[in-house]
Structures are given as C-alpha cells and as structure tokens.
SETIVO-790640 format. One line per 8 residues: number of its first residue (from 1); their letters; for each residue x negated, y negated, z of N, C-alpha, C. Coordinates in nm, 2 decimals, m for minus. Last residue first. Layout:
BEGIN
NUM = a = X/Y/Z/X/Y/Z/X/Y/Z; ... $
***
This chain:
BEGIN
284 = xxxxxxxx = m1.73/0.50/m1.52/m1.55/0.50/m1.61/m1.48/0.56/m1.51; m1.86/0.28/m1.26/m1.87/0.42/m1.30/m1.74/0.45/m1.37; m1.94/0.09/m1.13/m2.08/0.14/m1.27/m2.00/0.22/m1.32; m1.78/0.03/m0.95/m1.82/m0.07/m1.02/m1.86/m0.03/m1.14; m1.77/0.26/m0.80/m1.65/0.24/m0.89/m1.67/0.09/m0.96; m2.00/0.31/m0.66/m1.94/0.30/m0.76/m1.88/0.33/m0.86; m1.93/0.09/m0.45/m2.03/0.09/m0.56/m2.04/0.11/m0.62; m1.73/0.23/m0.34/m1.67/0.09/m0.36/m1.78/0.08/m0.51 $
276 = xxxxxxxx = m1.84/0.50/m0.27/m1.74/0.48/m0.34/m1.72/0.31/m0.43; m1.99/0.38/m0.04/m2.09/0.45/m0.18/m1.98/0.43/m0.28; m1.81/0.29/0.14/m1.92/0.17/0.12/m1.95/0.27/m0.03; m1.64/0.56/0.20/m1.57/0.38/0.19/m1.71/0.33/0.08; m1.85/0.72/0.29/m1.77/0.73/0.17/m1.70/0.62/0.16; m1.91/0.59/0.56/m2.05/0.59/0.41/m1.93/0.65/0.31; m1.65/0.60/0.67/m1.74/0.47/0.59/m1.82/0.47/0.50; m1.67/0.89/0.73/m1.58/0.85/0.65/m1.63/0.66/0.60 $
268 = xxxxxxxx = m1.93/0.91/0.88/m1.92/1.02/0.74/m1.83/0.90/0.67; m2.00/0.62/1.03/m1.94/0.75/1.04/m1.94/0.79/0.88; m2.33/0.50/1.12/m2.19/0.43/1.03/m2.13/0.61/1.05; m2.50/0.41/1.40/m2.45/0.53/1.33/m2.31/0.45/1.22; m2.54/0.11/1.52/m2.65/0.25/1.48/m2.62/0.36/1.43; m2.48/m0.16/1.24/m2.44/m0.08/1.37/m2.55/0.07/1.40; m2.56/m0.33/1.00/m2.57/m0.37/1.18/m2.50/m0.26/1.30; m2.84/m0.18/0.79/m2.66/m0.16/0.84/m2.69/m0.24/0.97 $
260 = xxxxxxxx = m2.98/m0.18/0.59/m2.96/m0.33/0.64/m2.84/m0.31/0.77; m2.78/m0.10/0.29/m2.90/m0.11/0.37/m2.89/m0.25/0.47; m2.61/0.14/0.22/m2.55/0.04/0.30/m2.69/0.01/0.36; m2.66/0.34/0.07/m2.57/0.27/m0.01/m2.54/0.13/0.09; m3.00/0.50/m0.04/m2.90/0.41/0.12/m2.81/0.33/0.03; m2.99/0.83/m0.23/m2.94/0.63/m0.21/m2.92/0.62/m0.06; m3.16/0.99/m0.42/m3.08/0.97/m0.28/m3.08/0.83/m0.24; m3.08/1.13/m0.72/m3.09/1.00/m0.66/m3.05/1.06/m0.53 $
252 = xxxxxxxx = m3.08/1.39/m0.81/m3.14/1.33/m0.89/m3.15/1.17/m0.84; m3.15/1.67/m0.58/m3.04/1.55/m0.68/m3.14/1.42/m0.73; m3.31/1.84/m0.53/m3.17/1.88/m0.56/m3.06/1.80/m0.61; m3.56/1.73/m0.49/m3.58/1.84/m0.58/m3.41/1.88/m0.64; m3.50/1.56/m0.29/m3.55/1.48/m0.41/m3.51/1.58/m0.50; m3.50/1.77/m0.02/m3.36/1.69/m0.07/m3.39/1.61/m0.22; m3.57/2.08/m0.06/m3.66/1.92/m0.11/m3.54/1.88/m0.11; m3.47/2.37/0.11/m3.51/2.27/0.01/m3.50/2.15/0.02 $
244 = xxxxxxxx = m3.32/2.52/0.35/m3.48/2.57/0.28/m3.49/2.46/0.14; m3.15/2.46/0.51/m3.11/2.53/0.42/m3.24/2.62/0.33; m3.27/2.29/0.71/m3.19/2.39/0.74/m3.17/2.48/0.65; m3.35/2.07/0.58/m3.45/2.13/0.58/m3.36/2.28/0.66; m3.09/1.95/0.48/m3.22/2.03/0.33/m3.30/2.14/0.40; m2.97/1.86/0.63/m2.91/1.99/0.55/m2.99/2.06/0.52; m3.18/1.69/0.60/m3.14/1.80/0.85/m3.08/1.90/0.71; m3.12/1.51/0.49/m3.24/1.57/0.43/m3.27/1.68/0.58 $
236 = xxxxxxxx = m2.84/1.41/0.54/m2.84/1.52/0.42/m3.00/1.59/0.40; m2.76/1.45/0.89/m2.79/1.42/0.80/m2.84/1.51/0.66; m2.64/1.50/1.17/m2.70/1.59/1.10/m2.70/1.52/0.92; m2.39/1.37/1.28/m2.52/1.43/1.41/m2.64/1.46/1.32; m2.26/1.24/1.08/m2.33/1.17/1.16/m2.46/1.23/1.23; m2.34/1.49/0.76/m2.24/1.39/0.88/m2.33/1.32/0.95; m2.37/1.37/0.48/m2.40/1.48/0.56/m2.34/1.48/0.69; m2.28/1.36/0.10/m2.29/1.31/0.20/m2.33/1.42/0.37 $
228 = xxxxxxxx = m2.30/1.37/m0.23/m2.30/1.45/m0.12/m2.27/1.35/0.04; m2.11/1.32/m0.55/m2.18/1.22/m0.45/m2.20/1.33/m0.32; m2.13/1.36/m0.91/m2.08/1.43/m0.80/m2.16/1.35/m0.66; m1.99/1.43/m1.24/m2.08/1.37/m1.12/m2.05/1.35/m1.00; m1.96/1.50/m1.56/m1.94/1.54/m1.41/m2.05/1.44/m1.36; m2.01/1.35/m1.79/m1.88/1.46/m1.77/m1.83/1.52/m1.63; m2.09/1.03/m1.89/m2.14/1.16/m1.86/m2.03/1.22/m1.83; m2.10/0.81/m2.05/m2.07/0.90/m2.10/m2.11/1.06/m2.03 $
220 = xxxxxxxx = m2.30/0.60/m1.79/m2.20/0.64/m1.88/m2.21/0.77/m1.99; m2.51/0.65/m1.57/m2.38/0.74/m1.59/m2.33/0.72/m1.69; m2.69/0.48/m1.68/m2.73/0.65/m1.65/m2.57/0.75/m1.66; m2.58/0.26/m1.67/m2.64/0.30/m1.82/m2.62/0.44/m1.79; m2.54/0.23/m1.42/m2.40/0.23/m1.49/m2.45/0.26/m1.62; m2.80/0.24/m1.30/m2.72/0.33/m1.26/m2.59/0.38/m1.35; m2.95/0.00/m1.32/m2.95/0.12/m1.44/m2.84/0.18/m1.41; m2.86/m0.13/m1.12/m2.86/m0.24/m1.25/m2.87/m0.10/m1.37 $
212 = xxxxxxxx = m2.97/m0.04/m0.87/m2.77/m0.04/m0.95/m2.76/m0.07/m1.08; m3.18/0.07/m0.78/m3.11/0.09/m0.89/m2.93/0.09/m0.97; m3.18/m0.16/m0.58/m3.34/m0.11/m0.67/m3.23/m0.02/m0.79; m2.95/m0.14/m0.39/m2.99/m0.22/m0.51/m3.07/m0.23/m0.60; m3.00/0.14/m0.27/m2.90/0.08/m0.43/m2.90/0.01/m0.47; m3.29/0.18/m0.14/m3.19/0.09/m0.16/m3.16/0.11/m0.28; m3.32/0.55/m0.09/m3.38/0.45/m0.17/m3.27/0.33/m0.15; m3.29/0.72/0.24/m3.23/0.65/0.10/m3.30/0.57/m0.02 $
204 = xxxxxxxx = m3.19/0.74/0.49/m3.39/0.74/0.45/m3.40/0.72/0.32; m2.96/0.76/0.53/m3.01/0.62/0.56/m3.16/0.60/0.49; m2.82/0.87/0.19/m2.92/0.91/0.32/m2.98/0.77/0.38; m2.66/1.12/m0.04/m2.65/0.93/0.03/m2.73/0.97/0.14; m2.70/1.19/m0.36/m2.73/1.23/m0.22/m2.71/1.08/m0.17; m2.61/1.27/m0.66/m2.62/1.15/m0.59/m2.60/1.21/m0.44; m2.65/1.38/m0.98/m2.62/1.44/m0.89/m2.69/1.31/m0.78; m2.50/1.48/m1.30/m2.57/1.30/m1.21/m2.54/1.39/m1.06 $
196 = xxxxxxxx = m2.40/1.66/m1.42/m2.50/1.59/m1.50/m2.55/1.51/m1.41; m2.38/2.02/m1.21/m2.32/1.82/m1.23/m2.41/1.77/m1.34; m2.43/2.24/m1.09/m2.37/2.22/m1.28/m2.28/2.03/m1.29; m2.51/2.26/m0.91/m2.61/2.25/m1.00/m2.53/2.27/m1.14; m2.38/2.20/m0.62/m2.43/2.09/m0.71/m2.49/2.09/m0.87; m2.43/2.46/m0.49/m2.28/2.41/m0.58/m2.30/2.29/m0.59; m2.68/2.55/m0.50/m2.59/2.62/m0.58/m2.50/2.55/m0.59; m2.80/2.35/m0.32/m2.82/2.36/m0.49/m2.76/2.43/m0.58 $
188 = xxxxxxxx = m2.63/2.38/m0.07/m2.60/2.26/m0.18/m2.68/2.32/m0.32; m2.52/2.74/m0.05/m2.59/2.65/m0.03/m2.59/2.54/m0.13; m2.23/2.86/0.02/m2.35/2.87/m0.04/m2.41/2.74/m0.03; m1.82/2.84/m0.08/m1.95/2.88/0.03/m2.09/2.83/m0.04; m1.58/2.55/m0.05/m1.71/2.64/m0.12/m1.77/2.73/m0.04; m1.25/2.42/m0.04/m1.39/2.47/0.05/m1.51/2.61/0.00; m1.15/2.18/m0.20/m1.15/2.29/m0.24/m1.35/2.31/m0.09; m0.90/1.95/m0.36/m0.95/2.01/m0.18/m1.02/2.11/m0.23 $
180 = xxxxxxxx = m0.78/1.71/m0.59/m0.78/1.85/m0.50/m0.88/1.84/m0.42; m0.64/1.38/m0.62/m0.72/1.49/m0.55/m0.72/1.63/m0.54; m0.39/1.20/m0.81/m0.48/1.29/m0.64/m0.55/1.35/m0.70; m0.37/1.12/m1.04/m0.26/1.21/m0.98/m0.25/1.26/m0.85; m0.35/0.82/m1.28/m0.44/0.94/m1.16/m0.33/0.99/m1.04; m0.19/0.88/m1.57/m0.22/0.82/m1.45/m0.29/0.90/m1.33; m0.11/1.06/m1.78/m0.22/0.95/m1.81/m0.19/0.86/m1.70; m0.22/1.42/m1.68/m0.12/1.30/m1.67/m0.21/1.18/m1.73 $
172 = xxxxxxxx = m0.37/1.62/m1.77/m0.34/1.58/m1.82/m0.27/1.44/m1.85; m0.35/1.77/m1.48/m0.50/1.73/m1.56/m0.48/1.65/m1.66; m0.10/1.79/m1.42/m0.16/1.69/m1.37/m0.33/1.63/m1.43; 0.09/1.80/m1.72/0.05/1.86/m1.62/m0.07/1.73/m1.56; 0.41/1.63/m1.78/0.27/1.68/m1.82/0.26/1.78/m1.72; 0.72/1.56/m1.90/0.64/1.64/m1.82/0.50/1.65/m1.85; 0.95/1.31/m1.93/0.89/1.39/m2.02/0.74/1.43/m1.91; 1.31/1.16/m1.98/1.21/1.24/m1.85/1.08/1.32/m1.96 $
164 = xxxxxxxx = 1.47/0.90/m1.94/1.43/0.94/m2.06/1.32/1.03/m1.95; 1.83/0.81/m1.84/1.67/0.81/m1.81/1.63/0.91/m1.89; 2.06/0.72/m2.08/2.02/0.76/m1.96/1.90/0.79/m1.97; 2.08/0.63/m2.34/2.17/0.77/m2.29/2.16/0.81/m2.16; 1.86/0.53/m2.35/1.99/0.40/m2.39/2.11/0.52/m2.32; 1.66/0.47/m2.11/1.68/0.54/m2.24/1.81/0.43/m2.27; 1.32/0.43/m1.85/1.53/0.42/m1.92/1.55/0.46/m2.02; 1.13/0.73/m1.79/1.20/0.63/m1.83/1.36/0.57/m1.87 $
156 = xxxxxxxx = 0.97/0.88/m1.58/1.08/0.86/m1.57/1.09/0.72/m1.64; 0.73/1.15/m1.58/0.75/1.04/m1.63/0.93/1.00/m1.65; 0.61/1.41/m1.38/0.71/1.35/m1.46/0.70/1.24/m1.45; 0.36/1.62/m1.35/0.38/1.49/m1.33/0.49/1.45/m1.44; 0.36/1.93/m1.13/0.35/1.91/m1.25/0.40/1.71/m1.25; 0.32/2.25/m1.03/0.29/2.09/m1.00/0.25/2.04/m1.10; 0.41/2.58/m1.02/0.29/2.45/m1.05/0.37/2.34/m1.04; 0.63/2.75/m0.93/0.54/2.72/m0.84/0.42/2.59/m0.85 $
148 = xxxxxxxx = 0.63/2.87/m1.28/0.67/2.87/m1.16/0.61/2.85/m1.04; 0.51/2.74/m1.56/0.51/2.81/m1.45/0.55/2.79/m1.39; 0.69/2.61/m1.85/0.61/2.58/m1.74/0.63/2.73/m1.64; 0.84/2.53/m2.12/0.81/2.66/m2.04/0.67/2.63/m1.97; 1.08/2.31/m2.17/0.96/2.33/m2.13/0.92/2.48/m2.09; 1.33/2.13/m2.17/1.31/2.22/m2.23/1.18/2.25/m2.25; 1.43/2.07/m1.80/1.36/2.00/m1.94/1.34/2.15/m1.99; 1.64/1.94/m1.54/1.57/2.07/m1.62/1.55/2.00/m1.75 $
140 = xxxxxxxx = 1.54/1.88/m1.19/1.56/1.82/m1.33/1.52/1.96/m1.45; 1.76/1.86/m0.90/1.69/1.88/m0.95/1.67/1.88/m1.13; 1.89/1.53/m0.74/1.92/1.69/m0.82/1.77/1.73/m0.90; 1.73/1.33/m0.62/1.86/1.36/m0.57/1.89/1.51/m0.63; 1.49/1.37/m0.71/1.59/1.27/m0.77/1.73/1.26/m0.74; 1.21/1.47/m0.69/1.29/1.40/m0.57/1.37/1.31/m0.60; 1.19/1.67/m0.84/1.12/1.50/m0.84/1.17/1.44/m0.76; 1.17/2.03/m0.87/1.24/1.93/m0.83/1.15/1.79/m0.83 $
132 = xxxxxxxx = 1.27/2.14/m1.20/1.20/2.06/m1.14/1.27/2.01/m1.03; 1.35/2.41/m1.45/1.41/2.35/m1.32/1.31/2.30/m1.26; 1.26/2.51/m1.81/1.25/2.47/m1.65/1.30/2.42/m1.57; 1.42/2.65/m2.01/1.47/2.59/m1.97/1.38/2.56/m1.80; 1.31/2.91/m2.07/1.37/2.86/m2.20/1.33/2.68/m2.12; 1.12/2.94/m1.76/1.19/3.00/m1.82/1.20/2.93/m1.95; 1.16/2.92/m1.39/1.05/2.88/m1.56/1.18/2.94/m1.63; 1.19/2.68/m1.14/1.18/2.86/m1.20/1.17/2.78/m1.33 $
124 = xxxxxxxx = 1.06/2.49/m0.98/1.13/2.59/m0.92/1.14/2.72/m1.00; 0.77/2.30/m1.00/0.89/2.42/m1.08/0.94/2.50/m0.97; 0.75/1.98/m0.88/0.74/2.14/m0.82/0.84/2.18/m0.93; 0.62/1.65/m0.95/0.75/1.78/m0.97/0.70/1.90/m0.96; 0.55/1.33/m0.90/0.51/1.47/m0.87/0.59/1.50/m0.88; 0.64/1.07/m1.13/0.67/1.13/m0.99/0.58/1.27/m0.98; 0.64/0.69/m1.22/0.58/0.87/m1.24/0.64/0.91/m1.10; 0.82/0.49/m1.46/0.77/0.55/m1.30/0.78/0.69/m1.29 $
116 = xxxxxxxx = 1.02/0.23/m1.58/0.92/0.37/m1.58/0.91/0.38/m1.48; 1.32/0.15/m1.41/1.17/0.11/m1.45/1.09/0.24/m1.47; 1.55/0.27/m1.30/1.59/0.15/m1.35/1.41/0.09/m1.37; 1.62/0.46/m1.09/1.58/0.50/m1.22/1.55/0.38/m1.34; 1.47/0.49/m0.81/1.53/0.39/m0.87/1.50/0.45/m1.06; 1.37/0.58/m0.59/1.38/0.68/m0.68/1.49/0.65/m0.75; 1.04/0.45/m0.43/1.18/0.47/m0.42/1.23/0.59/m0.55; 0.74/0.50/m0.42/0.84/0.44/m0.25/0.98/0.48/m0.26 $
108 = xxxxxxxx = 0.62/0.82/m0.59/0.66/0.65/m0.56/0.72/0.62/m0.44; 0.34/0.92/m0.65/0.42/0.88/m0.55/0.51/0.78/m0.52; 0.19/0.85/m0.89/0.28/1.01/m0.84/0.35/1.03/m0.69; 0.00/0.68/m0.80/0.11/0.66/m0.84/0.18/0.75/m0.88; m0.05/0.69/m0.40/m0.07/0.71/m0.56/m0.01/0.67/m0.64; m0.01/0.66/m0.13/0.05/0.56/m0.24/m0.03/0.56/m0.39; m0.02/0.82/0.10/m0.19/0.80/m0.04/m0.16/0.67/m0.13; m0.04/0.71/0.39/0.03/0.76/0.29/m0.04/0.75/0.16 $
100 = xxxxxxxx = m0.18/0.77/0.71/m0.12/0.69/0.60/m0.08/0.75/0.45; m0.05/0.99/0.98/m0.15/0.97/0.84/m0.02/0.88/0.76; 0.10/1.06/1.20/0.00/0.95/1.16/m0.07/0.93/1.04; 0.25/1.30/1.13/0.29/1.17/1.11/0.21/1.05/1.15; 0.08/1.48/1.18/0.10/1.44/1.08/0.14/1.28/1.05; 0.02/1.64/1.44/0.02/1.48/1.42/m0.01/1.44/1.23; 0.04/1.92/1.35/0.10/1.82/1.49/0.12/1.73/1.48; m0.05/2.04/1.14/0.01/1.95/1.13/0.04/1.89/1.22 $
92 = xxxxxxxx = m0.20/2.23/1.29/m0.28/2.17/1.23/m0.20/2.09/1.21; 0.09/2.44/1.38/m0.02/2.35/1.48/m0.11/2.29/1.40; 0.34/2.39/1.14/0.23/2.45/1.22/0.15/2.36/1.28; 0.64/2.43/0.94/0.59/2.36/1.06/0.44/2.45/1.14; 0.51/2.48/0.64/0.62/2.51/0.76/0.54/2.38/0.85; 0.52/2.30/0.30/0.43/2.33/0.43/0.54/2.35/0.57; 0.70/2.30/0.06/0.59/2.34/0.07/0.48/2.38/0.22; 0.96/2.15/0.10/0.95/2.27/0.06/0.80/2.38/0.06 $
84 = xxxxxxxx = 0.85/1.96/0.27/0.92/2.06/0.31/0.96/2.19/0.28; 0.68/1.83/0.02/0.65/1.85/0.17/0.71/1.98/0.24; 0.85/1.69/m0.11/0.85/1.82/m0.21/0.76/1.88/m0.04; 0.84/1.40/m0.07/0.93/1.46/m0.04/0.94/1.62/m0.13; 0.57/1.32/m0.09/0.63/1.36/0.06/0.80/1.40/0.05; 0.37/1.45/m0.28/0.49/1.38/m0.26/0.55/1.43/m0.13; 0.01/1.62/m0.17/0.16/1.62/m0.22/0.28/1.53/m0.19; m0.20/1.49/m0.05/m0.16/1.47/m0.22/m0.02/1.54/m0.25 $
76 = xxxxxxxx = m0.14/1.56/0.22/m0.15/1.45/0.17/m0.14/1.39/0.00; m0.20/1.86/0.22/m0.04/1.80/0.24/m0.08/1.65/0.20; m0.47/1.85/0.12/m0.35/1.90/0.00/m0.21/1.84/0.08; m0.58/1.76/0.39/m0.62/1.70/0.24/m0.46/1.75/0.14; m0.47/1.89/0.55/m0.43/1.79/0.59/m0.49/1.77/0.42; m0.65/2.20/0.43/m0.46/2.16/0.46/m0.46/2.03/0.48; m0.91/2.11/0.45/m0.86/2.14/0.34/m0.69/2.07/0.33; m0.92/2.07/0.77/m0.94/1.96/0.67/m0.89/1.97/0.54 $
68 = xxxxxxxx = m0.85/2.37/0.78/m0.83/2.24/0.88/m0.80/2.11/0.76; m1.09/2.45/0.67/m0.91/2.49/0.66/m0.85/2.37/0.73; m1.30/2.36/0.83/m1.29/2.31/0.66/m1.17/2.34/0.63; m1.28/2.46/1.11/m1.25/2.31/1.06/m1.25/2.28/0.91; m1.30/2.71/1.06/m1.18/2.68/1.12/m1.16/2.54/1.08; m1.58/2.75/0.93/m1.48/2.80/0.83/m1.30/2.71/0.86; m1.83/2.70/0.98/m1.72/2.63/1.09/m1.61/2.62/0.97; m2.09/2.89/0.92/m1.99/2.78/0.86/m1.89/2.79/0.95 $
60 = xxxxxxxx = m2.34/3.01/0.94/m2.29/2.97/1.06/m2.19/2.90/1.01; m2.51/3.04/0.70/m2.51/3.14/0.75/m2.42/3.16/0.90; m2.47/2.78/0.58/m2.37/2.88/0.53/m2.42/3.03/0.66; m2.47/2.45/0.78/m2.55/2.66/0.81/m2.46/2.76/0.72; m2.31/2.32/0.64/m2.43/2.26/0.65/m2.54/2.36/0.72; m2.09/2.40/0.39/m2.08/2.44/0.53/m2.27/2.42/0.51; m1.83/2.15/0.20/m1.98/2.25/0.20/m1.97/2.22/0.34; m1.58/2.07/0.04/m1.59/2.10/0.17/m1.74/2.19/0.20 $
52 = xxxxxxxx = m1.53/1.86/m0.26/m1.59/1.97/m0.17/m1.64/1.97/m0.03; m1.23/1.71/m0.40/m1.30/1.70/m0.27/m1.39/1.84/m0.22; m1.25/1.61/m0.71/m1.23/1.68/m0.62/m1.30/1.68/m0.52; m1.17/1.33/m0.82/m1.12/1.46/m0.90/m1.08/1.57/m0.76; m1.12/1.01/m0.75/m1.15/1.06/m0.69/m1.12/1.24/m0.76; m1.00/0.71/m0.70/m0.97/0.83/m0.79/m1.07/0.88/m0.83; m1.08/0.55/m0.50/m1.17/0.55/m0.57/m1.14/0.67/m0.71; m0.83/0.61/m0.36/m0.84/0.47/m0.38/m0.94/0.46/m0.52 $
44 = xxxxxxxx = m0.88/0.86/m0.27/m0.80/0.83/m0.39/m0.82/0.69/m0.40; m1.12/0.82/m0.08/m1.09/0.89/m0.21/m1.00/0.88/m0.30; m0.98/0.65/0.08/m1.11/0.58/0.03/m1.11/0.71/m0.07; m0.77/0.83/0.21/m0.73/0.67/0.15/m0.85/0.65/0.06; m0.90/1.03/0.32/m0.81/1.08/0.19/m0.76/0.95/0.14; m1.03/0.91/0.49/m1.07/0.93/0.43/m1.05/0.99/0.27; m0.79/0.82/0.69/m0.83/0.75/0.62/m0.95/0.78/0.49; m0.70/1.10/0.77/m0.63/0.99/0.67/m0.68/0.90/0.57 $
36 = xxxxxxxx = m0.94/1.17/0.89/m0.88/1.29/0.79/m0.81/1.17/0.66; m0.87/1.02/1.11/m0.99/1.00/1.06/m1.00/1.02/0.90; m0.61/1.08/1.24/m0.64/0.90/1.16/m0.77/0.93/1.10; m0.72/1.33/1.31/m0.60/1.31/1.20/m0.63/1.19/1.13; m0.88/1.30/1.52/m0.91/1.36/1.39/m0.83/1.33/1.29; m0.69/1.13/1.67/m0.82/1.10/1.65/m0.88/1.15/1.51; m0.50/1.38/1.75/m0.46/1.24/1.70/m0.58/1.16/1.63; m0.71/1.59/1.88/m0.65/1.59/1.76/m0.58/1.47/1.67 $
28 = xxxxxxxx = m0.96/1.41/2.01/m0.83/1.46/2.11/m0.83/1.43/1.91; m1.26/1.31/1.96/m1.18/1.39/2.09/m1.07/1.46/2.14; m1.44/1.46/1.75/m1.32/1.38/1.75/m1.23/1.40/1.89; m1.65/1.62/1.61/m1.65/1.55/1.75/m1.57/1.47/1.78; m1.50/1.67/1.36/m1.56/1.80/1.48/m1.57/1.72/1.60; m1.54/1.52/1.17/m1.49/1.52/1.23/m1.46/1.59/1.37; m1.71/1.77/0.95/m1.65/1.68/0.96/m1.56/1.68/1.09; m1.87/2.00/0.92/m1.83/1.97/1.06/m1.76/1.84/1.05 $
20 = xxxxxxxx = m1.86/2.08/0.65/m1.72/2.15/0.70/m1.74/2.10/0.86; m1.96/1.76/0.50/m2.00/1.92/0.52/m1.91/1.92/0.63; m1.82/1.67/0.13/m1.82/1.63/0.26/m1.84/1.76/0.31; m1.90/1.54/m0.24/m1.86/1.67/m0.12/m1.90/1.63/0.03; m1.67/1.45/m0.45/m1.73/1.43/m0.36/m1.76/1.57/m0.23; m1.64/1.37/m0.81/m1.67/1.50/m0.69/m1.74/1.43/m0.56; m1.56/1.28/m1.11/m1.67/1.24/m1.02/m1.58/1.33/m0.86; m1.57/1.28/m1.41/m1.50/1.35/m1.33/m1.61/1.36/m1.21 $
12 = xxxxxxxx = m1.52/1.03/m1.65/m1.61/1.09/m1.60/m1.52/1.16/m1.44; m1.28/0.86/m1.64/m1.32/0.89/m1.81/m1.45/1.07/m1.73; m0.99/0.89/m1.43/m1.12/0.86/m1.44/m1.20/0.93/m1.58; m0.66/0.85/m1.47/m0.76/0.90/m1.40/m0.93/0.88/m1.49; m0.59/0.53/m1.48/m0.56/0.63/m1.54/m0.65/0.70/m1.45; m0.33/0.31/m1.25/m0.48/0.32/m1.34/m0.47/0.51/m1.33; m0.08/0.09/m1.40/m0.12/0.23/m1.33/m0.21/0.24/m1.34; 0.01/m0.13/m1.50/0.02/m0.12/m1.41/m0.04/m0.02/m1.31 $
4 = xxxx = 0.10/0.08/m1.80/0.06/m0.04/m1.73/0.13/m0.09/m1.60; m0.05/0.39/m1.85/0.02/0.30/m1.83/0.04/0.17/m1.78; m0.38/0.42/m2.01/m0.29/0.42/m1.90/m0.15/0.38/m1.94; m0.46/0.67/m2.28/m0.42/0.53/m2.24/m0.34/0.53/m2.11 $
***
C-alpha cells in the first residue's frame, strides 16, 4: 500500500536501457549535464527500477562515457544531503549544479518533523543498535541490524513522545525510491533475455496506436519489462545489424511511440519522455 500522497513503486519492474554513446555529441560538458538531468527527470517521473547502460559495438564500448553517465545517474538518486558524504569532488561532477533535482519522495525539501515523510538514510555503523544519517540535524539510531554503508528509506512520523522513525530497505520501501544505474557488457539479446515483455522503440516502428489497446492486457501481471532505445546517429535496427541480429527476433514489439514526428531527429532523451508517458498509461 502507498502512502498517501506518494506513489508506490511500480507492481511490474520495468527497465530501461539506453546505448553507452549517449550524449557523446554534446558540445561543451554543461550541455551534457542538462541533458543527463533531464533524462534522470523522465525516469523517475515514470518510476522507473533500472537504468541499463548497453555499448552499441561491445567489441568497441565507449566504457568512459557509460561511467560518466552511470556517476551523474547514482549522484542524482542520492539525497542531496548524504552527497557529501558520498561523492569527492571530481571532474565528471564539474557542473553538477545544473541538474535538476529528482524530487522523489525520498527526498524531501525540508526536515520538518511535524507530517509523515520519507527520507533516504546511509548506515553509518551496524550493530545491536544502527546509526543513520537522514539529514535530521543528528544522526538516528534504531534497534535494527542493518549493514554498514546501505541505503536504506526512513519513515518519519509524529508520535505523542516524539517522531515515530521506522526503516526499510529500498526494495522494499512503500514509496518509489529512484533508480539504479547499472552498465552491462554483451550484446542486446543477452541482456534483454530474461524480460517477460521486451519493447524496442524505432522510427521504422510499428505505430503504438495499432497496439495500445492490447498492450495494457499483455503487460498486466507481468514481472519484468524492459524498453530499449538507440541513439540519434545510430538506431536500434544499425544496433541489430552491427551486432548480428533480427531486431523482430529480439523483442517482442518494436514501436514508433511518436508517429508523425514534426522534427527530423527527436533526441534519445525525448523518445524516453514520449514511450514512458505511454506507458505509464497501460503499465502497474
């Protein structure tokens, strides 16, 4: 059950995978960053499980830009105030401070004890007795035996004795928590082939509207599902034939999610805006 006001994480665990040149033609670093942002907006927005980073030549992977991308992804799902404790200062962060803010709900604005409200918590040390920090001014100890170093989602309620605190873990939380990041090697049919619904987006696409109307029968009650995408220079059926296979043979739908488009290239991070929005119509 959610909380109210919160939306929970998602019944079905839906994956997105983006290929490791993302963003690569971005002219000047500031550029890439707003791009990186916004695309960590239209994933969580769509709660969103995990983000895969696939290399579109595994025999040639642009390893520098999927790290790249990875890091700005995880500094973004972490509470910006647990940040410091977690990421030095380094050149990939330079322009941090442009990115918009995920505004999960494991993030909150303030740190007002006076209404529920979730927070992200780093264990500091384990033990009988864990130490958390939640960005509460002091750190919080609960009678829990948690790892040290995990990430974990506190719940902050009033009490009559004072704020009432009780821990999950993030798989767990009953509100959606972010995202992970995760950069794969190998080729798409190796790391697509343990999805139940597997969804390629391609201008050369079938229109989504031909099958929107099934689409939300097909997914329900399923357990994984997973959306690909290819980038601008290089498209998902340029992956296939690069890679050695049938883009039809490796997923079970290739969709134009945006037919009809009025511009001549829509960017990676839009076709995830536009597929997303659709569906998160059909999809628990």
């Amino acid at each position: 059950m959610s909380a109210p006001g919160f939306p929970p994480p998602r019944r079905t665990r839906l994956d997105v995978l983006i290929p490791s040149s993302y963003s690569r033609d971005s002219p000047h670093q500031r550029d890439k960053m707003l791009r990186f942002g916004m695309l960590a907006r239209f994933l969580a927005a769509a709660r969103v499980d995990t983000l895969i980073i696939y290399h579109e030549d595994p025999e040639n992977p642009d390893r520098g830009n999927a790290e790249h991308l990875r890091l700005v992804m995880e500094y973004l799902n972490t509470a910006p105030y647990l940040r410091k404790r977690l990421y030095e200062l380094r050149p990939e962060l330079r322009y941090a401070g442009v990115l918009p803010p995920l505004n999960i709900p494991t993030h909150p604005e303030r740190a007002g004890l006076d209404y529920p409200h979730y927070r992200e918590g780093l264990v500091l040390s384990a033990g009988r007795r864990a130490v958390i920090e939640a960005g509460l001014g002091k750190p919080l100890r609960v009678r829990r035996r948690l790892s040290r170093g995990s990430r974990v989602v506190v719940k902050v309620s009033p009490g009559d004795g004072g704020p009432k605190i009780s821990v999950s873990s993030r798989r767990r939380s009953e509100v959606y928590a972010g995202f992970k990041t995760a950069v794969v090697e190998g080729p798409l049919p190796e790391i697509v082939g343990g999805y139940d619904v597997r969804i390629a987006t391609s201008r050369r696409g079938r229109d989504v509207r031909e099958v929107l109307g099934g689409l939300g029968e097909e997914l329900r009650d399923r357990e994984r599902v997973c959306v690909a995408f290819g980038a601008a220079a290089e498209g998902l059926y340029e992956v296939a034939e690069r890679q050695g296979f049938r883009l039809e043979e490796c997923f079970d739908h290739v969709l134009n999610t945006f037919p009809m488009q009025g511009v001549r290239t829509i960017r990676t991070e839009e076709a995830v805006a536009y597929t997303l929005a659709i569906l998160n119509l059909v999809l628990e």
